[in-house]
C-alpha positions in Angstrom: 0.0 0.0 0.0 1.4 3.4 -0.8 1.1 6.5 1.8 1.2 9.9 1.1 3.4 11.7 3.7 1.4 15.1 2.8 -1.7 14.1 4.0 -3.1 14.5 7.5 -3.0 10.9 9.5 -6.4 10.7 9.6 -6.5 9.7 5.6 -3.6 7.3 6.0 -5.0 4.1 7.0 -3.2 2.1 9.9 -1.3 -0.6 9.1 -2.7 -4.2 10.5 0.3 -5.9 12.5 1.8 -9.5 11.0 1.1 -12.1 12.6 3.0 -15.1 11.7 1.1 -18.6 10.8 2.5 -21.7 12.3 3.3 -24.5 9.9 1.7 -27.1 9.1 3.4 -29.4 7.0 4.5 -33.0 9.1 7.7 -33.3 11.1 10.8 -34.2 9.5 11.2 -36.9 11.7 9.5 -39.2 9.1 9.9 -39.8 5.5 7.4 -39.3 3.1 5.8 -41.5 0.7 7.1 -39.4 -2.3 10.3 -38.9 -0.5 10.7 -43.2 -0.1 9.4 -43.7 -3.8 12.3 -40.9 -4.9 15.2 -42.4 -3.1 14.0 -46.0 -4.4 14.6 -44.9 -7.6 17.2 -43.0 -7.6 19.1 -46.0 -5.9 22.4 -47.0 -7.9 21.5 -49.8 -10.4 24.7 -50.5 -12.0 28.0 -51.3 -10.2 31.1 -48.7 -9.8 33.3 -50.6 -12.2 29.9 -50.3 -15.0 29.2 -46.8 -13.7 33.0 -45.2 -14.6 32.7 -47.3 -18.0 29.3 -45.3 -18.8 30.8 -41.9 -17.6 33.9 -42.7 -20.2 31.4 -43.3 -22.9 29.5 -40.4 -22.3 32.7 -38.3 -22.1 33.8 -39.6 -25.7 30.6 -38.1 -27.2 30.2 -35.1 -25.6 30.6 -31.9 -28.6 32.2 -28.9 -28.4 30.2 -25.7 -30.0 33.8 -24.7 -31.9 34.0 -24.9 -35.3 37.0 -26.6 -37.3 39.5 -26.2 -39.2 40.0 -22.8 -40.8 37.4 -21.4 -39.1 38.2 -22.4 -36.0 41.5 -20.2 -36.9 39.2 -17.7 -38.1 37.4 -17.3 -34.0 41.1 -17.4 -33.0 42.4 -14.8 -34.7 39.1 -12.7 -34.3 39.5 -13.2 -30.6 43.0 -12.0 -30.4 42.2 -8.8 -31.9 39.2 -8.3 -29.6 41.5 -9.0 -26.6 44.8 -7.2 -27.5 44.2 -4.0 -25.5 43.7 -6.3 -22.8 47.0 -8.3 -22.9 48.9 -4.8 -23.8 47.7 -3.6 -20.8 48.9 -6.8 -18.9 51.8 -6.7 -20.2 52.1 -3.3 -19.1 51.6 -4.2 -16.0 54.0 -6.6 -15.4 56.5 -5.0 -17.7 57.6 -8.5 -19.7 55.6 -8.9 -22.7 54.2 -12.7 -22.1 52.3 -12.8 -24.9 55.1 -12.4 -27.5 
């Protein structure tokens, strides 16, 4: 609600005080049924040894968003020119030129 500060108090209304509801949601002393149901299903189905062979496979398909080749050298190059006030300035700082 928006006051006016202008106005006499009689116009602004009082403001009700908060009263804070107690909860009612169950104790956390039990599970719930969802909550068993989720853990059942999330339980490990394969072994460790199967696990790490599934993350290898995964890793061995996962793309990059990079192009190849020549334009790959393309991004590059763009890159470096978009970034070579900020290395000059590193280099300034330091006062060895890293980058040549």
């Amino acid at each position: 609600m928006v006051s006016i500060h202008r106005l006499p108090p009689s116009i602004n209304p009082q403001q009700k005080p908060r009263v804070s509801k107690t909860p009612t949601s169950q104790p956390a002393t039990e599970p719930t049924a969802v909550s068993k149901a989720v853990a059942k299903g999330v339980a490990p189905l394969v072994s460790s040894a199967e696990q790490s062979a599934l993350i290898q496979e995964a890793h061995s398909h996962i793309q990059y968003d990079q192009p190849d080749g020549k334009h790959r050298d393309a991004v590059s190059s763009y890159l470096n020119v978009m970034h070579q006030n900020k290395r000059d300035e590193l280099s300034a700082m330091i006062g060895v030129d890293i980058y040549a």
